[in-house]
The first five atom37 places (N, CA, C, CB, O) and aatype in JSON, in Angstrom:
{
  "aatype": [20, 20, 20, 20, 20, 20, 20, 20, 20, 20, 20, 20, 20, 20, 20, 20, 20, 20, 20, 20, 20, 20, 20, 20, 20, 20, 20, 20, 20, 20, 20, 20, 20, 20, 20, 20, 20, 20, 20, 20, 20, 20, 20, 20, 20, 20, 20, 20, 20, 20, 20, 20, 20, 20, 20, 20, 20, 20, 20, 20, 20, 20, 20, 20, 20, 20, 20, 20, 20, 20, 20, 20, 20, 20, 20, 20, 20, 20, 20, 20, 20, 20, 20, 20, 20, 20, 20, 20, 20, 20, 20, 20, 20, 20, 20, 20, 20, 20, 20, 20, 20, 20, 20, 20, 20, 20, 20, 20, 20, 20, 20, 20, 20, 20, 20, 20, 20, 20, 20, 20, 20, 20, 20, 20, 20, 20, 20, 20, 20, 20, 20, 20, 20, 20, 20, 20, 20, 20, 20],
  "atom_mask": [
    [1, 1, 1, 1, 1],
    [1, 1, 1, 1, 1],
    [1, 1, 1, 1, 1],
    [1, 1, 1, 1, 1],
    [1, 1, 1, 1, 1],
    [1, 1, 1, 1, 1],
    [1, 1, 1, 1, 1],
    [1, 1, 1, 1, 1],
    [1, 1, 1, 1, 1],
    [1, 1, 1, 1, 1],
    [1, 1, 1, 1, 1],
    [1, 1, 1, 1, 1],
    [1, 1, 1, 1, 1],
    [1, 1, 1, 1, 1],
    [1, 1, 1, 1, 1],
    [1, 1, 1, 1, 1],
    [1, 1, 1, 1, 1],
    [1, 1, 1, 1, 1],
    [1, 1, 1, 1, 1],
    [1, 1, 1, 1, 1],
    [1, 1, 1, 1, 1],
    [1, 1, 1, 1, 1],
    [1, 1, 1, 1, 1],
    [1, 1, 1, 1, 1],
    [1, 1, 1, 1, 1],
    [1, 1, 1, 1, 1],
    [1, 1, 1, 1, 1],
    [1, 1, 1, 1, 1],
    [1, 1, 1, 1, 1],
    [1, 1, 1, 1, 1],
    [1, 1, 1, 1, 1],
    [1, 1, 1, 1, 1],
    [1, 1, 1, 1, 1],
    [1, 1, 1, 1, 1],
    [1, 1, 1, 1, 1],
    [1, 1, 1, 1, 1],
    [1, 1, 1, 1, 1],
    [1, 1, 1, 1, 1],
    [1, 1, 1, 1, 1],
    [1, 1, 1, 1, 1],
    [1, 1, 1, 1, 1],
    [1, 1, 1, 1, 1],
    [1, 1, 1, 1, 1],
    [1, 1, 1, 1, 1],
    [1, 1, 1, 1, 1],
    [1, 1, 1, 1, 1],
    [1, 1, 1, 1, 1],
    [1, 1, 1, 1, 1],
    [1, 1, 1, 1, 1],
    [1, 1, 1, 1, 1],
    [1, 1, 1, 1, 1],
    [1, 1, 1, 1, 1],
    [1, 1, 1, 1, 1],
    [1, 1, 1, 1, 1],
    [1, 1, 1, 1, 1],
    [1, 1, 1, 1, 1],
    [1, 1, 1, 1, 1],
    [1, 1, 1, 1, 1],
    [1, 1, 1, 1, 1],
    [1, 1, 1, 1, 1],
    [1, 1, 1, 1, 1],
    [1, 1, 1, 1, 1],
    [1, 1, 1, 1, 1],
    [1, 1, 1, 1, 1],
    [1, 1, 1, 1, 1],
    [1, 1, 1, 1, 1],
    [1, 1, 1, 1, 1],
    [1, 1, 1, 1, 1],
    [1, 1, 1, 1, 1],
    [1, 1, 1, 1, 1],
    [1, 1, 1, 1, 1],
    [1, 1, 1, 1, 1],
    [1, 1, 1, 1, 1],
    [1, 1, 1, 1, 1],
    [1, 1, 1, 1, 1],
    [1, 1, 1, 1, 1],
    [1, 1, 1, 1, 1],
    [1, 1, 1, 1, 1],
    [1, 1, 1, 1, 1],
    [1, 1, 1, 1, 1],
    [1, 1, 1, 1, 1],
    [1, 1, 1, 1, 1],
    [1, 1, 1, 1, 1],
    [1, 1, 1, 1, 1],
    [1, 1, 1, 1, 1],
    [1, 1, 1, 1, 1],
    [1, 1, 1, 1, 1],
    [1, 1, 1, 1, 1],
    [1, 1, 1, 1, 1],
    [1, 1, 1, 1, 1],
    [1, 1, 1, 1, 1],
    [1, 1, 1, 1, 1],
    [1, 1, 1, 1, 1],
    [1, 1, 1, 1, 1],
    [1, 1, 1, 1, 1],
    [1, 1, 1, 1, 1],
    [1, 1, 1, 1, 1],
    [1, 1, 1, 1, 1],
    [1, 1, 1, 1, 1],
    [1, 1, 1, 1, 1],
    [1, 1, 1, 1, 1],
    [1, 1, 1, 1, 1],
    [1, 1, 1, 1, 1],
    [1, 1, 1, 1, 1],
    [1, 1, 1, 1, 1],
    [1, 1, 1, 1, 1],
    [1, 1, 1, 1, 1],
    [1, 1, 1, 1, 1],
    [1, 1, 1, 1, 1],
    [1, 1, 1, 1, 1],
    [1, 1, 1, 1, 1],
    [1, 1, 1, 1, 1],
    [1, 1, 1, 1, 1],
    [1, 1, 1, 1, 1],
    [1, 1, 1, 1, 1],
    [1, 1, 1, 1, 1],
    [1, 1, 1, 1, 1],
    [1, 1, 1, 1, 1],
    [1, 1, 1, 1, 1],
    [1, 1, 1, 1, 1],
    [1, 1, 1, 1, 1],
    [1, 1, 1, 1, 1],
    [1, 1, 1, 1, 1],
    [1, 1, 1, 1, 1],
    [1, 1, 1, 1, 1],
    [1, 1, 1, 1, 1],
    [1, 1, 1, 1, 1],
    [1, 1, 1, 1, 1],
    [1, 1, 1, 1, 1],
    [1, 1, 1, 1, 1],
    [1, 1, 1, 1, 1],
    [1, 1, 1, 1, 1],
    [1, 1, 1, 1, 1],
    [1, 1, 1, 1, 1],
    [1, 1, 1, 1, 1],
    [1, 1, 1, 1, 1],
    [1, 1, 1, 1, 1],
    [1, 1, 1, 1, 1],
    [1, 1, 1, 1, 1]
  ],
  "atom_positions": [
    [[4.3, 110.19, -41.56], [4.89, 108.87, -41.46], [6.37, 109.05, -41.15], [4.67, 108.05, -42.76], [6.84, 110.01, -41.76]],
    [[7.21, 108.42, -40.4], [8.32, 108.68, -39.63], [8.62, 106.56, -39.79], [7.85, 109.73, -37.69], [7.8, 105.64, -39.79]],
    [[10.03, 106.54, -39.89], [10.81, 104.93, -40.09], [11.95, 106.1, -38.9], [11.61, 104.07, -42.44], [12.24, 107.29, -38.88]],
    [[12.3, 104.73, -37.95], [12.76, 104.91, -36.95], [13.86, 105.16, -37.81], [12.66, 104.01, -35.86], [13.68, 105.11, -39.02]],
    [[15.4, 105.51, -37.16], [16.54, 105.72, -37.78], [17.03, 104.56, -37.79], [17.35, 106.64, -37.29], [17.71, 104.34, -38.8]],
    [[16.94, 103.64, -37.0], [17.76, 101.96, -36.97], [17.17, 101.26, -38.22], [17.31, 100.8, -35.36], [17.44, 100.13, -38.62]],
    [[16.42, 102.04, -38.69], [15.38, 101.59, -40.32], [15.67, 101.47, -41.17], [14.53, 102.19, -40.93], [15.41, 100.56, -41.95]],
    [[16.72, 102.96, -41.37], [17.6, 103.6, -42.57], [18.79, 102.79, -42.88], [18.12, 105.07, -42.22], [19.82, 102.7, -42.21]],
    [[18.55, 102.3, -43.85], [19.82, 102.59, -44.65], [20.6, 103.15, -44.83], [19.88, 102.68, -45.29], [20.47, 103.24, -46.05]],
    [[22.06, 104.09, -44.45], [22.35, 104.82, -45.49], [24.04, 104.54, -45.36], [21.71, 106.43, -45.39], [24.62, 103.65, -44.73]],
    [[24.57, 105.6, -46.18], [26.42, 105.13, -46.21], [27.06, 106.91, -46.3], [27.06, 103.83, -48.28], [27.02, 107.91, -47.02]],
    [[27.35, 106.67, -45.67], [28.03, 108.33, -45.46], [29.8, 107.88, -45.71], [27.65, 109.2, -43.31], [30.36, 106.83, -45.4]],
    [[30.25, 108.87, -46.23], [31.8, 109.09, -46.45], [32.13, 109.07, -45.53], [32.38, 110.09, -47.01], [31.42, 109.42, -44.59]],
    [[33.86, 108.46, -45.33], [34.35, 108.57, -44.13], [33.47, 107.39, -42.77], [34.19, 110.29, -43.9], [34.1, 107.15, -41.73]],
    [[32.53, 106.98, -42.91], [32.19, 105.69, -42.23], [33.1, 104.12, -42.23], [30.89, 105.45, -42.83], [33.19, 103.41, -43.23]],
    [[33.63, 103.83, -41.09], [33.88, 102.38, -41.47], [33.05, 101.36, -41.58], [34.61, 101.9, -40.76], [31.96, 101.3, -41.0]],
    [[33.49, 100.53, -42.32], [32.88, 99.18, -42.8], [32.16, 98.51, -41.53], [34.11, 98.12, -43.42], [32.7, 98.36, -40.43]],
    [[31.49, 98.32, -41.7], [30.15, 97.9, -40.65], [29.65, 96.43, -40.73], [28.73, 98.83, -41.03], [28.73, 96.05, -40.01]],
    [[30.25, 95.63, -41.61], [30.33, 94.43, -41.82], [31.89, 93.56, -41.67], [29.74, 94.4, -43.07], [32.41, 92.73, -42.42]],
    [[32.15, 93.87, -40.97], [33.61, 93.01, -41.08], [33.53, 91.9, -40.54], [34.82, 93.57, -40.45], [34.65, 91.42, -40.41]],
    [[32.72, 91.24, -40.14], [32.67, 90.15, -40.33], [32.55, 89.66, -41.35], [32.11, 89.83, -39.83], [33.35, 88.73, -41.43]],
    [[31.64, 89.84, -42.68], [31.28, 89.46, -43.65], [32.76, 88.8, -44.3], [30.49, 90.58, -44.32], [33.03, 87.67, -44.71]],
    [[33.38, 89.73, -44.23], [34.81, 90.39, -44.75], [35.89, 89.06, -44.71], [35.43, 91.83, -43.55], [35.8, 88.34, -43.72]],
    [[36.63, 88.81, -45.48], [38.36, 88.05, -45.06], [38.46, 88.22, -44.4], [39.62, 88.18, -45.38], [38.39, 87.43, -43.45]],
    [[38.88, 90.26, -44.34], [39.53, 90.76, -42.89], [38.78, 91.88, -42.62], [41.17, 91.16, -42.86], [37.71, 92.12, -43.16]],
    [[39.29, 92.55, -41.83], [39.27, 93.94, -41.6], [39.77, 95.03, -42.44], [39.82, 94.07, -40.59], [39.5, 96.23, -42.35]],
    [[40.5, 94.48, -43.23], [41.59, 95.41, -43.8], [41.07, 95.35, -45.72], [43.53, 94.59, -43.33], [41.23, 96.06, -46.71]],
    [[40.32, 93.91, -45.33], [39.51, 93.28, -46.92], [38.24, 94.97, -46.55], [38.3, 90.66, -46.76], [38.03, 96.08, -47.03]],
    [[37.8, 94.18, -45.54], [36.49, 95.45, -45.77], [36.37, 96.83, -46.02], [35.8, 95.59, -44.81], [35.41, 97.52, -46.38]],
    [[37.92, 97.17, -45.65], [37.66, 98.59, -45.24], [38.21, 99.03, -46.66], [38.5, 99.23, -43.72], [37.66, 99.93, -47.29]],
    [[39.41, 98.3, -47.16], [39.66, 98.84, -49.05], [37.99, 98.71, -49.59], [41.03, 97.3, -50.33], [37.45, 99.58, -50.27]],
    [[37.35, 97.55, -49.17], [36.68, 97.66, -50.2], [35.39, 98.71, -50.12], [36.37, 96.34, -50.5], [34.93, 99.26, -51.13]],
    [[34.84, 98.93, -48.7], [34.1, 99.97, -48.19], [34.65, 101.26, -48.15], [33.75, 99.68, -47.02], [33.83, 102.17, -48.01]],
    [[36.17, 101.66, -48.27], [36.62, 102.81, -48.81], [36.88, 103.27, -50.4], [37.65, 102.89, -48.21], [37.34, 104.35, -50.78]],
    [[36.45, 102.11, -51.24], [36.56, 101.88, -52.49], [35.35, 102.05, -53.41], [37.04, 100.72, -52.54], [35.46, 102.19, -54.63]],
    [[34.4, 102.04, -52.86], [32.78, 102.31, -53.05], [32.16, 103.41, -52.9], [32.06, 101.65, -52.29], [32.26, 104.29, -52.04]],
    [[31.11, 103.23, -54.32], [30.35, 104.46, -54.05], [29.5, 104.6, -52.99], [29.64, 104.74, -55.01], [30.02, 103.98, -52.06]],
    [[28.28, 105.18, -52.55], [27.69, 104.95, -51.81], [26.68, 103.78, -51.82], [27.39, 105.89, -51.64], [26.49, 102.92, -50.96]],
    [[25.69, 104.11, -53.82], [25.26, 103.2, -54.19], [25.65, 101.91, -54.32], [25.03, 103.5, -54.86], [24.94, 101.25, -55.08]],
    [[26.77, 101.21, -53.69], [27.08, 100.09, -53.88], [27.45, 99.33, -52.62], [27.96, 100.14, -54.76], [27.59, 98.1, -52.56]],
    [[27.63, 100.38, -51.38], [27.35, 100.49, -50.16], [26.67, 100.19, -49.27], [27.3, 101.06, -50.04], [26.86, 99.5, -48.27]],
    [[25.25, 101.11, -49.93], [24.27, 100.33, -49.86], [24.22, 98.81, -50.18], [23.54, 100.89, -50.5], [24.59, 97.89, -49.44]],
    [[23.81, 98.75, -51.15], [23.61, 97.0, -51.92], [24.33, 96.14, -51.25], [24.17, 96.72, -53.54], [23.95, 94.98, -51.39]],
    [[25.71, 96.39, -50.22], [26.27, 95.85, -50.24], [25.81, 95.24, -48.84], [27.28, 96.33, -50.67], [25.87, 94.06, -48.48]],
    [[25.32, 96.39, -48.12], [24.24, 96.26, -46.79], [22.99, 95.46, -47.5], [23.63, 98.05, -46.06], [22.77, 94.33, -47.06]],
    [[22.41, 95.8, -48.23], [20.92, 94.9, -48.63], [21.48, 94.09, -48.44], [20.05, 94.78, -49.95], [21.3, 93.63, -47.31]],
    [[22.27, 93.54, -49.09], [22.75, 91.48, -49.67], [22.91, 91.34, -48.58], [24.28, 90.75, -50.76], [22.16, 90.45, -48.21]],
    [[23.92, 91.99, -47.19], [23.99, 91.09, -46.33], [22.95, 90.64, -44.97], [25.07, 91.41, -46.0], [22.71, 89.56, -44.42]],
    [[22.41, 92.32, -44.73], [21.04, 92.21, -44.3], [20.09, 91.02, -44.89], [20.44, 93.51, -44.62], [19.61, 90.22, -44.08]],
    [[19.8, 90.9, -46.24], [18.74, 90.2, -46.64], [18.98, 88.71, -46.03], [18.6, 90.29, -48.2], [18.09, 87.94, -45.66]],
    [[20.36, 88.49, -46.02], [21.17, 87.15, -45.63], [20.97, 86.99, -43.92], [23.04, 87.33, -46.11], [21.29, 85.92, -43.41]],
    [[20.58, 87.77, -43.31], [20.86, 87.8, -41.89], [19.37, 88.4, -41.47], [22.3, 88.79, -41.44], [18.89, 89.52, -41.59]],
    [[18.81, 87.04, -40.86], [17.4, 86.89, -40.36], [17.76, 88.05, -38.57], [16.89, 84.59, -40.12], [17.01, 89.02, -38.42]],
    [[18.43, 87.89, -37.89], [18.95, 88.41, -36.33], [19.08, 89.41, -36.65], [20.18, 87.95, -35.54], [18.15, 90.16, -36.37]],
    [[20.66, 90.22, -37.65], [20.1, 91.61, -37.9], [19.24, 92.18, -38.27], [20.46, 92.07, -38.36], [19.24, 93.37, -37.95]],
    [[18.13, 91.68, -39.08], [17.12, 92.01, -39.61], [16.23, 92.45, -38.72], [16.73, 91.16, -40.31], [15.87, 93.62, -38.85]],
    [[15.57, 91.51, -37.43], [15.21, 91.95, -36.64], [15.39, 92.5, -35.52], [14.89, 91.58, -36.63], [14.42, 92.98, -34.93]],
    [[16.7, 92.57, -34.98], [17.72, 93.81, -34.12], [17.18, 95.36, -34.91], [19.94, 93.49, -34.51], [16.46, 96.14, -34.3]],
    [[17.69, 95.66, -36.44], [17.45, 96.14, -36.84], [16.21, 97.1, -37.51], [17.95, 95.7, -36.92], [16.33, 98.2, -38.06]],
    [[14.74, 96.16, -37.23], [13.35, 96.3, -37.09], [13.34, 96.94, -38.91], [12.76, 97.51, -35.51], [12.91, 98.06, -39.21]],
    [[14.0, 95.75, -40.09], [14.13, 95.23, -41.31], [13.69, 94.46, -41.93], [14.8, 95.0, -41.48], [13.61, 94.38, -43.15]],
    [[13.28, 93.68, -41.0], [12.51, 92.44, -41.9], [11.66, 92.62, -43.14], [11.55, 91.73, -41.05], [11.79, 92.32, -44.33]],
    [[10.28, 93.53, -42.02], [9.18, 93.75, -43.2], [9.58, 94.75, -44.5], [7.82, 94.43, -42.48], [9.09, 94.48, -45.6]],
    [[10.34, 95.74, -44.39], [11.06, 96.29, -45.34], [11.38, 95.53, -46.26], [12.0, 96.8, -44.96], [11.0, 95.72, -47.42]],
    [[12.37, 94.23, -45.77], [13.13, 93.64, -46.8], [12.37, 92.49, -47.64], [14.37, 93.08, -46.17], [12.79, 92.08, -48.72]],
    [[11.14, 92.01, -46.99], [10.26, 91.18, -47.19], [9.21, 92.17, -48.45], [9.61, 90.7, -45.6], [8.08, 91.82, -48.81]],
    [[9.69, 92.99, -48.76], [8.61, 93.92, -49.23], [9.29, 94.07, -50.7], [8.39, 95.48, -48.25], [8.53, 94.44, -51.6]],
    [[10.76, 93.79, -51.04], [11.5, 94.42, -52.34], [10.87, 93.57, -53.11], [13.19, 94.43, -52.53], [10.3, 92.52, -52.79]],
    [[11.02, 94.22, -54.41], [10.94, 92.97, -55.46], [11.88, 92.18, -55.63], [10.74, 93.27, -56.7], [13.03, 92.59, -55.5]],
    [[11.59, 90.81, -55.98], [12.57, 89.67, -55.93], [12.9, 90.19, -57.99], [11.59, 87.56, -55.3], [13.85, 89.58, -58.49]],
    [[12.4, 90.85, -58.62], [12.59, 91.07, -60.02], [12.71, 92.85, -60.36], [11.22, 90.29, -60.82], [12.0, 93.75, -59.91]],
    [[13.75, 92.93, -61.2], [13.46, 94.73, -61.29], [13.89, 94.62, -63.24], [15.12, 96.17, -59.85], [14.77, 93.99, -63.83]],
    [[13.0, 95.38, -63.63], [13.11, 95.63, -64.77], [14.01, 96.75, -65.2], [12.01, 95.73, -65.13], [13.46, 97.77, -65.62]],
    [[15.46, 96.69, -65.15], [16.22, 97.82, -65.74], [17.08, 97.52, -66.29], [16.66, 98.67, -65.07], [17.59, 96.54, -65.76]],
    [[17.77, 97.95, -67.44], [18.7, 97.73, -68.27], [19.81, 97.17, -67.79], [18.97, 98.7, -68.85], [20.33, 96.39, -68.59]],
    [[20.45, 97.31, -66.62], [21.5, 96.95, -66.06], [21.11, 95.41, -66.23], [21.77, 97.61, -64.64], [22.14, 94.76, -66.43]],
    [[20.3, 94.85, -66.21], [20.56, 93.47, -66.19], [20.2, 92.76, -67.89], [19.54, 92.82, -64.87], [20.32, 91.57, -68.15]],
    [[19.91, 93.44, -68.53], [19.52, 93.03, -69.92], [21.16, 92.4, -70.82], [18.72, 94.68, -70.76], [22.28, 92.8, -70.51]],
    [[20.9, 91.46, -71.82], [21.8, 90.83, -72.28], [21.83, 91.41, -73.7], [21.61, 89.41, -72.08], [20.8, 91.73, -74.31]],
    [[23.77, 91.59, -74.46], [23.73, 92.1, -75.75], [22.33, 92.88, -76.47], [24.09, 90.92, -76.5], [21.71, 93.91, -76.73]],
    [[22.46, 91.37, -76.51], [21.25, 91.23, -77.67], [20.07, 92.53, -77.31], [20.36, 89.39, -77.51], [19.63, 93.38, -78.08]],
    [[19.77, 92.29, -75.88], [18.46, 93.37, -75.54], [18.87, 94.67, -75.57], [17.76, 93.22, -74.08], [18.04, 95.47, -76.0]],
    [[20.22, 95.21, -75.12], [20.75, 96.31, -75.49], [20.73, 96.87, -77.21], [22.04, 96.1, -74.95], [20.74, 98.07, -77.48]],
    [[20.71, 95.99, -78.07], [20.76, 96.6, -79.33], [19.55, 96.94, -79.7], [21.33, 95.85, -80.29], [19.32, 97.8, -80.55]],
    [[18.78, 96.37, -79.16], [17.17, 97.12, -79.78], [17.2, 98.08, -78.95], [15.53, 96.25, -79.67], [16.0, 98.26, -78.7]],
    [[17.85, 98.87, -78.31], [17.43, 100.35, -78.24], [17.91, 101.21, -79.6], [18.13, 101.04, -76.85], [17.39, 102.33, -79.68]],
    [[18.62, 100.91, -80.43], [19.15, 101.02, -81.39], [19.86, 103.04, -80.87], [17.9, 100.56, -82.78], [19.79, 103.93, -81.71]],
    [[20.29, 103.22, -79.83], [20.59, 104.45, -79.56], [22.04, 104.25, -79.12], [19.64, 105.1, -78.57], [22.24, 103.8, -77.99]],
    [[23.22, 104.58, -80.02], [24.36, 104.24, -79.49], [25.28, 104.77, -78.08], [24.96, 104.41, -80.5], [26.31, 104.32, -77.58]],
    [[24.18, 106.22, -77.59], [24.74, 106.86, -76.57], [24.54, 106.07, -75.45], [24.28, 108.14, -76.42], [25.45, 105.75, -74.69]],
    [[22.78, 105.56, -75.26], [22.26, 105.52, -74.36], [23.2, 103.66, -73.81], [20.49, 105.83, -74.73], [23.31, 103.18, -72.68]],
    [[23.71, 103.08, -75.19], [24.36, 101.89, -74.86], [25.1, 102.11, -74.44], [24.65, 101.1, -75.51], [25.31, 101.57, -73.35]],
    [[26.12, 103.13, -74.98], [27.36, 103.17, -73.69], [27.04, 103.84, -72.94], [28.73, 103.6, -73.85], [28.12, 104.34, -72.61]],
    [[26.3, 104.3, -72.34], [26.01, 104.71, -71.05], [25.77, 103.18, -69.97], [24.56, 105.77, -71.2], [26.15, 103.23, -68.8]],
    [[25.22, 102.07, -70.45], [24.23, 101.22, -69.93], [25.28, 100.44, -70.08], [22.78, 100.93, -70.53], [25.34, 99.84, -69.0]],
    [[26.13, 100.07, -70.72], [27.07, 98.97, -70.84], [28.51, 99.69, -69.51], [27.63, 98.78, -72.93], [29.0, 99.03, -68.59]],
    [[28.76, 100.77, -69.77], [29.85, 101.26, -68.28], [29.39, 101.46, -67.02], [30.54, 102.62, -68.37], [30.09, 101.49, -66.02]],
    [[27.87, 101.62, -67.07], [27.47, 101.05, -65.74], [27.66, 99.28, -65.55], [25.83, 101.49, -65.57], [28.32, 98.72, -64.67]],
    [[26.99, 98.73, -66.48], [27.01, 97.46, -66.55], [28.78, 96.81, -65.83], [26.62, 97.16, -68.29], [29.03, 95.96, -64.97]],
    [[29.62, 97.6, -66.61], [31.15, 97.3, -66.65], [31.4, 97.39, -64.96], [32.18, 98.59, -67.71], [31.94, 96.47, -64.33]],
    [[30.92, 98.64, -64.36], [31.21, 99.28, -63.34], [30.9, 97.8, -62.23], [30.25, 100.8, -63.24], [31.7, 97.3, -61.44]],
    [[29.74, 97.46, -62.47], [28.97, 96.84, -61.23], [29.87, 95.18, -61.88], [26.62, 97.03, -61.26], [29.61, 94.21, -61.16]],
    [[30.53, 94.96, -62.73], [30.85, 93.51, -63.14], [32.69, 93.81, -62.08], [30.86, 93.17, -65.56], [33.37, 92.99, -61.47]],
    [[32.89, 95.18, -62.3], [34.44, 95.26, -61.79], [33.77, 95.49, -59.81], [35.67, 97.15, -62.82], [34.7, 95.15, -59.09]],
    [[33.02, 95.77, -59.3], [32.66, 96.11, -58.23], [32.13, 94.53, -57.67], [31.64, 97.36, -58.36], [32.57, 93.99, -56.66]],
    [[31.0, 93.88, -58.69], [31.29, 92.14, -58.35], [32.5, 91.68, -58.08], [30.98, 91.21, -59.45], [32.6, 91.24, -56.93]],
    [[33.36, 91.62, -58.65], [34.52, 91.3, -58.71], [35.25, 91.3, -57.53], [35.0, 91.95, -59.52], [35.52, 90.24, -56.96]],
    [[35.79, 92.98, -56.89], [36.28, 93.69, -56.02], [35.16, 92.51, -54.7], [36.02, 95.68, -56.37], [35.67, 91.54, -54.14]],
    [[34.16, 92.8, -54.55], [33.2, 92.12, -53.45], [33.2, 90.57, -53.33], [31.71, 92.51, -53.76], [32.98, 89.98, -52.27]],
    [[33.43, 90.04, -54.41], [33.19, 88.06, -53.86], [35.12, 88.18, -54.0], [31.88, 86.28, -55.67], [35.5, 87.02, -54.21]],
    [[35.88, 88.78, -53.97], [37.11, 88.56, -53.64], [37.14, 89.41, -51.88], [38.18, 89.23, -55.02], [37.93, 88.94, -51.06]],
    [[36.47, 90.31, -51.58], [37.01, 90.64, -50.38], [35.96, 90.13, -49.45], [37.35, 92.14, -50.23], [35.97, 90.64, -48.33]],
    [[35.07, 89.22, -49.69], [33.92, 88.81, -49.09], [34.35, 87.1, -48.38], [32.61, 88.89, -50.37], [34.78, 86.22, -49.12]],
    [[34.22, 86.96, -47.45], [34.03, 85.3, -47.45], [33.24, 84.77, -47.96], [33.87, 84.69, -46.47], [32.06, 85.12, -48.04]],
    [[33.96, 83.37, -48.58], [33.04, 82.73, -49.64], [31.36, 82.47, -49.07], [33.79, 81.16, -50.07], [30.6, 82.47, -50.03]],
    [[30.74, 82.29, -47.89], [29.83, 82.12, -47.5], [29.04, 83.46, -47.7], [30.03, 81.59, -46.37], [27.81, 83.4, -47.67]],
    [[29.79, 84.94, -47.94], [28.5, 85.96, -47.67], [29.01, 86.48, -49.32], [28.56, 87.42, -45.94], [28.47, 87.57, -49.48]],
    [[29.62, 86.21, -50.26], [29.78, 86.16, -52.04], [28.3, 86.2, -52.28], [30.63, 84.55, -52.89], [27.35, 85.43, -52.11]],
    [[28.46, 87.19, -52.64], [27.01, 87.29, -54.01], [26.97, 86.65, -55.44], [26.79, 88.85, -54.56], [27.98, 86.56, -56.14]],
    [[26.26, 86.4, -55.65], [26.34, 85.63, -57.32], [26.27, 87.11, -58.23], [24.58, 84.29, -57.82], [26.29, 88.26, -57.8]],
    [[26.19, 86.68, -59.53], [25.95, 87.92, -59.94], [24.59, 88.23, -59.83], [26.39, 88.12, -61.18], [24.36, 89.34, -59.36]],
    [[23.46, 87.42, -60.19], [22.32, 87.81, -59.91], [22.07, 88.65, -58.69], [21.66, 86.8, -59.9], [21.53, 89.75, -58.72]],
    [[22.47, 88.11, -57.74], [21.98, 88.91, -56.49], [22.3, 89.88, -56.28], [22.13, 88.54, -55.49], [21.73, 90.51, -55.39]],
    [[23.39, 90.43, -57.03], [24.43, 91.48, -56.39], [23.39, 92.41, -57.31], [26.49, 91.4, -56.72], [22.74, 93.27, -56.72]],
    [[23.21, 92.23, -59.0], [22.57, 93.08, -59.53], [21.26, 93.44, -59.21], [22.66, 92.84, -60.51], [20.81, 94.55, -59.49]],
    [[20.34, 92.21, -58.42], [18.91, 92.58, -57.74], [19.64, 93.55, -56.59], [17.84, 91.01, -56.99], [18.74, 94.28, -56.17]],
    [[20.64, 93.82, -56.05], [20.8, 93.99, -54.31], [21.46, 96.06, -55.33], [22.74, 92.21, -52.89], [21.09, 97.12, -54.81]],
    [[21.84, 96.05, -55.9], [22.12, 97.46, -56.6], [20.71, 98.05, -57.23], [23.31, 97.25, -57.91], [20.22, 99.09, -56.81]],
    [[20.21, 97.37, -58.14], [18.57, 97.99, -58.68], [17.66, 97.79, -57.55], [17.78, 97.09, -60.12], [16.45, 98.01, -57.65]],
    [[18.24, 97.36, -56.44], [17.07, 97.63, -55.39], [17.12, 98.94, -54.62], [17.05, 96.53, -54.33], [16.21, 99.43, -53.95]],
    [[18.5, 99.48, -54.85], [18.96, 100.6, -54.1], [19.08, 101.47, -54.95], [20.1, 100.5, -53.37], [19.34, 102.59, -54.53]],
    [[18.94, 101.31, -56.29], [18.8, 102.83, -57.3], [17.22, 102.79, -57.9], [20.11, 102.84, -58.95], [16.81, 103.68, -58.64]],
    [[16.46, 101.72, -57.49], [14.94, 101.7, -57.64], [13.99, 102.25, -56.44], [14.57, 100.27, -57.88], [12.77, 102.12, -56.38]],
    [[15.14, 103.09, -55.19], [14.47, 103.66, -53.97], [14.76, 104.72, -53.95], [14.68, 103.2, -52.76], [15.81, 105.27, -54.28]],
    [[13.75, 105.13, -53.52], [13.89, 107.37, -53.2], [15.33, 107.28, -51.86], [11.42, 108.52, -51.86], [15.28, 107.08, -50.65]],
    [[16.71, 107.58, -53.0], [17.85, 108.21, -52.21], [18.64, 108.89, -52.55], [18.5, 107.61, -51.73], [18.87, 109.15, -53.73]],
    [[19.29, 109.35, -51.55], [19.38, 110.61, -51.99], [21.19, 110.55, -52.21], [18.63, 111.81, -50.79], [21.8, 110.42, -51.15]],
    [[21.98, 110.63, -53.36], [23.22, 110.51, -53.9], [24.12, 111.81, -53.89], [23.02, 110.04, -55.22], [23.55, 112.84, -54.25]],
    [[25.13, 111.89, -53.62], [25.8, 113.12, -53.43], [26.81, 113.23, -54.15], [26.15, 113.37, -52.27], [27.49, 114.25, -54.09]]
  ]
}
């Protein structure tokens, strides 16, 4: 089984921002696409792909994207309360500075984003557990 390369996803270092339109500016996208991990890079391509029916199919994405789960079960999105019944104090701060990470990376994104392509938080956290819930490969 072979996915064409226009298929892939991916975010390599040293790439410019590939959405500047999305963007304020040019200069919004590129701090913030030079400011990112890869994993967030990604996501940051899902959300806008998922938003954009034309790239989707330029891109030969659709059925891919038509395929994620609209729900992902991982801690990153769980509230206080569900974090304390793990009753494991490591594994919370582990799960709460990711949590922190992706609330300061929201942040960084619906400020360098035009208000029309802003993620809510929901989406942004489905559009990240969709990209650490796929076989990739992190460096």
């Amino acid at each position: 089984v072979a996915l064409p390369r226009r298929a892939i996803l991916e975010a390599r270092q040293g790439d410019a921002c590939p959405f500047p339109d999305a963007f304020r500016s040019l200069a919004a996208c590129e701090a913030f696409w030079n400011g990112a991990r890869p994993v967030e890079k990604l996501a940051v391509a899902l959300l806008l792909l998922n938003a954009d029916l034309e790239r989707q199919r330029l891109l030969g994405m659709e059925e891919y994207l038509s395929l994620l789960p609209r729900d992902h079960l991982s801690a990153l999105s769980w509230s206080d309360e569900e974090l304390l019944e793990l009753h494991d104090a490591h594994l919370l701060s582990i799960i709460r500075q990711r949590q922190a990470r992706l609330r300061e990376q929201h942040a960084a994104l619906r400020e360098a984003l035009l208000p029309t392509a802003a993620p809510d938080w929901d989406a942004w956290v489905w559009a990240v557990q969709s990209v650490i819930s796929r076989a990739f490969r992190f460096e």
